[in-house]
C-alpha positions in Angstrom: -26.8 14.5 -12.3 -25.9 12.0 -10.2 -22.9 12.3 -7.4 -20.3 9.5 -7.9 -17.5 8.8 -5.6 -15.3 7.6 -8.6 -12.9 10.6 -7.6 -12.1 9.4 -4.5 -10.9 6.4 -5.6 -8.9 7.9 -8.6 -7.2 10.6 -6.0 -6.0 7.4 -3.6 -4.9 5.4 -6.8 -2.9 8.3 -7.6 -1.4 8.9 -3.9 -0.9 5.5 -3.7 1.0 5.0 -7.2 3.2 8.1 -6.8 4.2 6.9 -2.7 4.7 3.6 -4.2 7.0 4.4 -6.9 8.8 7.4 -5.0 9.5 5.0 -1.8 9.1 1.1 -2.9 12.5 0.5 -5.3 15.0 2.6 -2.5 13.5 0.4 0.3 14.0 -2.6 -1.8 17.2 -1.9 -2.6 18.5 -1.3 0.9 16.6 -4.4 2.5 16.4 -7.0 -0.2 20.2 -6.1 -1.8 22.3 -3.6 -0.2 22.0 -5.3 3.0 22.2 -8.7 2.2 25.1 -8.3 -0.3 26.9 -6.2 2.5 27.2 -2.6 0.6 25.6 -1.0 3.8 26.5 -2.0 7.1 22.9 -3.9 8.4 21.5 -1.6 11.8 21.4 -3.4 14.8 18.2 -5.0 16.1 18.0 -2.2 18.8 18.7 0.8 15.9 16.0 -0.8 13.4 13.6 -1.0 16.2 13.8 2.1 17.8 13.3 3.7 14.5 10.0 1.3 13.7 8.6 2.5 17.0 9.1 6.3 16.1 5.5 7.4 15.4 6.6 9.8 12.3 8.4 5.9 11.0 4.6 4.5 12.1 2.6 6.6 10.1 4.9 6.3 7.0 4.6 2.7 6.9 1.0 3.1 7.4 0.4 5.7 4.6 2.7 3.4 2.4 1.0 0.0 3.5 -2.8 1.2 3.1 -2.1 3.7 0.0 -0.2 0.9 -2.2 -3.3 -1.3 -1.1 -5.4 1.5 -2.6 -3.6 1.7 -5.6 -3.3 -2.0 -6.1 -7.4 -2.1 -5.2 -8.3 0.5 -8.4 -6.2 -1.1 -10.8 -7.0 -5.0 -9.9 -10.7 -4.2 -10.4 -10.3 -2.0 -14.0 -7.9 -4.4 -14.8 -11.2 -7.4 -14.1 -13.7 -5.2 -16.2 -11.4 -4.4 -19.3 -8.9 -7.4 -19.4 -11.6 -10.2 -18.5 -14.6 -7.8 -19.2 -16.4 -8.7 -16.0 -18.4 -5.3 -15.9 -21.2 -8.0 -15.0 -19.9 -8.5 -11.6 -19.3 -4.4 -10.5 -20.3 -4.8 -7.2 -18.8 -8.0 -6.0 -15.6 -7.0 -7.8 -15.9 -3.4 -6.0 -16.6 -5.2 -2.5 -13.6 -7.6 -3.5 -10.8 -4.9 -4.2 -11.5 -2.4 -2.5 -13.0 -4.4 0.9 -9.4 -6.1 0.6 -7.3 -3.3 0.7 -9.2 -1.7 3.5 -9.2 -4.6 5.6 -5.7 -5.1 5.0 -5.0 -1.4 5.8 -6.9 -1.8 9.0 -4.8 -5.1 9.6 -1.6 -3.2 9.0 -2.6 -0.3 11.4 -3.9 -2.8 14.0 -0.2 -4.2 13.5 1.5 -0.9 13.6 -0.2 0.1 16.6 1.0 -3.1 18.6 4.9 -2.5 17.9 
């Protein structure tokens, strides 16, 4: 029988969908309405920063960033094969989603790291 590493990819599409819909809408909320709108006092540039250079902050943001990446990876390339039946194209569609969301994981790390 022959090994596949489909697994993998199903366990970060998972990880990535259930940090993504546990963490996405509250951090929303509090940057994109709740601050703007004034129903939460906005932190001060020193409080926001400090907190973005905490490495437990760091690593969240990472895991959130590269796992909703993941998840968006997986379901962009089943959505090619069954939506647009592509199936043709497997590996250049495999390179394409899931090369992206691992460079842009590394990208976000190389970012993270620099703060």
């Amino acid at each position: 029988m022959k090994k596949s590493n489909e697994p993998l990819w199903w366990a970060f599409f998972g990880a990535g969908g259930a940090l993504s819909a546990l963490c996405l809408p509250a951090l929303l909320f509090l940057l994109a309405l709740a601050m703007p709108l004034g129903w939460i006092e906005t932190p001060s540039f020193e409080a926001a920063s400090g907190l973005v250079h905490h490495p437990l902050a760091r690593l969240f943001l990472f895991a959130l960033i590269s796992l909703s990446l993941l998840h968006w990876g997986h379901r962009f390339r089943f959505t090619l094969y069954d939506g647009l039946q592509l199936k043709h194209l497997e590996s250049l569609i495999v390179v394409f989603c899931y090369g992206g969301a691992i460079v842009g994981s590394i990208f976000a790390g190389f970012v993270l790291w620099q703060l």
